[in-house]
C-alpha positions in Angstrom: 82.7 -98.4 -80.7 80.5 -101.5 -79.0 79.1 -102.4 -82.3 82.4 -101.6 -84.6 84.0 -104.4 -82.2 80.4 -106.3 -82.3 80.8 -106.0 -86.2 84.8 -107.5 -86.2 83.6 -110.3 -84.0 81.4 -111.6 -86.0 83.2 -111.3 -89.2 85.8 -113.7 -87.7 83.4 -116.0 -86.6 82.5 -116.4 -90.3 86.0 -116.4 -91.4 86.7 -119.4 -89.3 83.1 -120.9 -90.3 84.7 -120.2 -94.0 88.1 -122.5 -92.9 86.5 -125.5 -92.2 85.3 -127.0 -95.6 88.1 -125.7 -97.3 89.5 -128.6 -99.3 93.3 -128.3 -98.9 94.4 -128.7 -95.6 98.1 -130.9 -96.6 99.0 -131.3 -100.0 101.5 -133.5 -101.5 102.9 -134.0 -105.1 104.1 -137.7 -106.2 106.1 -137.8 -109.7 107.7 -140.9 -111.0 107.8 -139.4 -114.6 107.9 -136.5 -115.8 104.7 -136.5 -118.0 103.4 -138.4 -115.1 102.2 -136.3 -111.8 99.7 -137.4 -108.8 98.9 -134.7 -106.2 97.2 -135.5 -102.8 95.2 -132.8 -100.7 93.3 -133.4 -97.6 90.9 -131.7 -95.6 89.4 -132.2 -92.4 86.6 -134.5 -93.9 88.1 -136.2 -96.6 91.1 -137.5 -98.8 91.7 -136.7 -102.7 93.8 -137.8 -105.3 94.5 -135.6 -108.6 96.4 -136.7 -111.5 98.0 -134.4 -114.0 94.7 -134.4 -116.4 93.2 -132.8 -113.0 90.5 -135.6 -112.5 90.6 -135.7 -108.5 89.0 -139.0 -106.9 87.8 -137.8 -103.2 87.0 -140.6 -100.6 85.5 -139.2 -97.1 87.8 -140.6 -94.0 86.7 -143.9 -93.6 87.1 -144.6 -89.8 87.7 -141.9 -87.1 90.6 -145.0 -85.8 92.4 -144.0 -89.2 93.5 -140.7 -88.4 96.2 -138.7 -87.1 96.0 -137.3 -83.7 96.9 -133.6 -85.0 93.5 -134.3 -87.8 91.9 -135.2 -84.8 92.5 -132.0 -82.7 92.4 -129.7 -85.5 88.4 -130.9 -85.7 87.7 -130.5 -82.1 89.5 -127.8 -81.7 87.5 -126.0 -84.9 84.2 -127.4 -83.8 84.6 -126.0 -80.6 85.6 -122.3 -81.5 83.1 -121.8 -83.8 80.1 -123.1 -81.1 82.0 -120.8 -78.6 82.1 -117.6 -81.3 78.7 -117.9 -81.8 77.6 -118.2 -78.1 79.9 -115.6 -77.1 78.8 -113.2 -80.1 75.4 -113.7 -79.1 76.0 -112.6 -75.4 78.4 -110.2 -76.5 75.0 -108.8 -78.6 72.6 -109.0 -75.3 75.3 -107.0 -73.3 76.2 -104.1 -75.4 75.2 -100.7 -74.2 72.9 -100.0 -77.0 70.5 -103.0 -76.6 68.2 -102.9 -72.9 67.7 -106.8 -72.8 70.0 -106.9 -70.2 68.8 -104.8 -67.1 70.9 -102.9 -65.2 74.5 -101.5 -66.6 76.0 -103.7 -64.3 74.0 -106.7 -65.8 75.2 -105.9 -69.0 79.0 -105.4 -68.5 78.4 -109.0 -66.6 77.0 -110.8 -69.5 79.4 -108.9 -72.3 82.3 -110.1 -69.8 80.9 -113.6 -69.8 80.7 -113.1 -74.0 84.0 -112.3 -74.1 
């Protein structure tokens, strides 16, 4: 059971490892004319522009000043969960009943709390 939910854990640690490059985070379409269509996407990183031939022109943010406070948290707020997963996976991993790193079983319910 330990390493079933030791298994899940990790999995969405990588799924939201897998979120942060993805390149549409807000997306926009512009027409004037019909024949005529400009589509904007943004990520965390960077801003793109793609016409209706689907050339996209990509520009990275060029001053952290520039952007919205929501861009902002979403960052931190990613950066920080996935340094947290991976701390908390890897004392989740010390604690488990079926490693002995740990000591005592008191020890290990301790650190697999503290992973938690």
């Amino acid at each position: 059971m330990e390493i079933g939910c030791f298994v899940v854990c990790v999995c969405g640690w990588i799924l939201v490892c897998s979120t942060m490059p993805t390149d549409i985070w807000t997306w926009s379409e512009v027409s004037n004319v019909v024949l005529a269509t400009s589509n904007y996407y943004s990520n965390l990183w960077k801003d793109c522009i793609s016409d209706s031939t689907g050339v996209s022109d990509c520009k990275g943010i060029p001053s952290m000043l520039a952007l919205n406070w929501d861009i902002h948290m979403c960052r931190a707020l990613i950066i920080i969960c996935i340094i947290l997963c991976f701390f908390g996976s890897i004392l989740v991993l010390v604690g488990m009943k079926c490693t002995k790193i740990g000591g005592s079983e008191l020890a290990n319910a301790r650190v697999t709390f503290a992973g938690g």
